[in-house]
N, C-alpha and C positions, 0 to 999 in steps of 0.2 A: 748885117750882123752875122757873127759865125754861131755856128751848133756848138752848145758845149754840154755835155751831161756829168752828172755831178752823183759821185759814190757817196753812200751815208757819213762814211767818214772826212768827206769834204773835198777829198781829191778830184780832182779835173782834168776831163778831155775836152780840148779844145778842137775842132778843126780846122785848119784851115779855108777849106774851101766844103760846103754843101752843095752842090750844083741841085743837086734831085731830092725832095722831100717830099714820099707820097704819105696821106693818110688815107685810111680804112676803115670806115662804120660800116657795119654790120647791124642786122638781126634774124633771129631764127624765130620762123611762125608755126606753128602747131598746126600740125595736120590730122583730123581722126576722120576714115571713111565711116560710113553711116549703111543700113542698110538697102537702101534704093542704091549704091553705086557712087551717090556725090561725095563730095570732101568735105566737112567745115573746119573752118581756118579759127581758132575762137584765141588766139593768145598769142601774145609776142615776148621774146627773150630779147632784150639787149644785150649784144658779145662784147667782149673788150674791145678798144678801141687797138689797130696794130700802127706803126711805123716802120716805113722804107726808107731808110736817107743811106745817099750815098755819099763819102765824107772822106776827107783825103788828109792825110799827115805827112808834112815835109819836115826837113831840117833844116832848112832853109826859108821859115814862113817870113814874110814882106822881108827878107835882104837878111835877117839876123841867124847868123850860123848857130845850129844847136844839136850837134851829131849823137844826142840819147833822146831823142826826142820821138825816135819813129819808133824805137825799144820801149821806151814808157808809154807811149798811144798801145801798143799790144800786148804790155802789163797789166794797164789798167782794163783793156777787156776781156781779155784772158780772166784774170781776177776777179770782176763783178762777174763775169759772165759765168764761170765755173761755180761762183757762191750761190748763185742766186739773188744778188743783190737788189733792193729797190731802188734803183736809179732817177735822179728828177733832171731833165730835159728844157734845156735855156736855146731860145729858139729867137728868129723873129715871130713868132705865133707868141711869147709870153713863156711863161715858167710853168710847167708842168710834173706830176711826180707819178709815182709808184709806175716805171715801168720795168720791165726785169726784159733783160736780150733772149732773145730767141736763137739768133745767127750772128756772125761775125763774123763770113768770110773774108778775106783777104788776098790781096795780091802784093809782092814788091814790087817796084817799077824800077828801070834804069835811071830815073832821077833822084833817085835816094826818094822815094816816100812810100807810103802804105795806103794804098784804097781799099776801102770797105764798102762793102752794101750790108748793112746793118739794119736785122728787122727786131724792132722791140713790140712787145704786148705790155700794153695797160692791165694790173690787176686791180680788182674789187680786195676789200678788204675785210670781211668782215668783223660786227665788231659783238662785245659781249658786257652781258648786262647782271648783276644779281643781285635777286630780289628774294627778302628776307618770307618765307610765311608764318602763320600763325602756328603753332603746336597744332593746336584743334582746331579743324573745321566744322563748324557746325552743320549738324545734315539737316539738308533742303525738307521744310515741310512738305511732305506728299499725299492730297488727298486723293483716299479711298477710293477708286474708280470703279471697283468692283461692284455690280448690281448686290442689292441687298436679298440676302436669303428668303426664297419664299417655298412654303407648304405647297406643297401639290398634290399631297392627299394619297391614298395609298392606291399602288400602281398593278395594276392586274398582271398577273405573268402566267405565263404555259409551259408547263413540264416538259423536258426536251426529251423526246423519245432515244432508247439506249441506240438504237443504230445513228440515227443523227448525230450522239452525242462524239462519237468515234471521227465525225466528220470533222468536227467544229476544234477537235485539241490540235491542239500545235505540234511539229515535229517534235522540237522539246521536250514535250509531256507524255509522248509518244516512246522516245526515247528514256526516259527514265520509268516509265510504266511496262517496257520493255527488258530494262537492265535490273527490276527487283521484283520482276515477276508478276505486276500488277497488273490488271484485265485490260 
């Protein structure tokens, strides 16, 4: 079965011939050093999935002359590729979607066709959700956690003597007891 990827609006490349189809999983693990020196590893991200296929367009595919046909294979990536297209991906693997190209190089060849090494990424999509709320929320009953006030009767104090007292003011009070003349 040949590679063919399919633009939103339905258009198709075919290839002829896939010889090479790699794929690529990934994930990226989280690394945070700690104070003793070790590493802990505590999370993993799963990366898009990528594709290498390398994929060939003749005019010539099984015996049938077709001389716009290696022009329209580099239309049509040219095209998705410059948009950003979400591309879906008919494979012997199954049908596949949301990938957008990365690369498209190209070569002509003397046999009239066009090779590609063609690398696509898979994206994630996210999606979005709205949820209506109330006007009012009503607030969380919250009990009192604060100890209850208690008597403790009257508290002896000592007269601060005037030199200490000089100690104990703030620059602050210092400086305004300075700027209107105050002792």
């Amino acid at each position: 079965m040949s590679t063919t990827l399919i633009r939103p609006d339905g258009q198709t490349l075919t290839f002829d011939a896939t010889p090479v189809i790699g794929f690529q999983k990934s994930n990226t693990i989280t690394d945070h050093p700690i104070e003793d020196g070790s590493v802990v590893s505590d999370h993993v991200q799963r990366q898009p999935d990528q594709v290498s296929l390398t994929g060939v367009v003749s005019e010539t595919p099984l015996g049938a002359a077709s001389p716009d046909r290696v022009q329209e294979a580099l239309r049509f990536l040219n095209e998705a590729g410059e948009l950003g297209e979400l591309l879906e991906m008919e494979s012997r693997f199954g049908l596949t979607g949301n990938w957008i190209l990365e690369s498209w190089p190209y070569d002509i060849t003397q046999l009239r066709a066009l090779a590609f090494e063609i690398s696509l990424r898979q994206v994630r999509i996210a999606t979005t959700e709205l949820v209506m709320l109330p006007r009012e929320v009503p607030r969380p009953v919250v009990a009192d956690s604060a100890p209850p006030e208690v008597d403790t009767g009257a508290q002896p104090t000592k007269p601060v003597e005037p030199a200490e007292e000089s100690k104990l003011k703030s620059v602050a009070a210092r400086l305004v007891d300075w700027a209107t003349g105050g002792s």
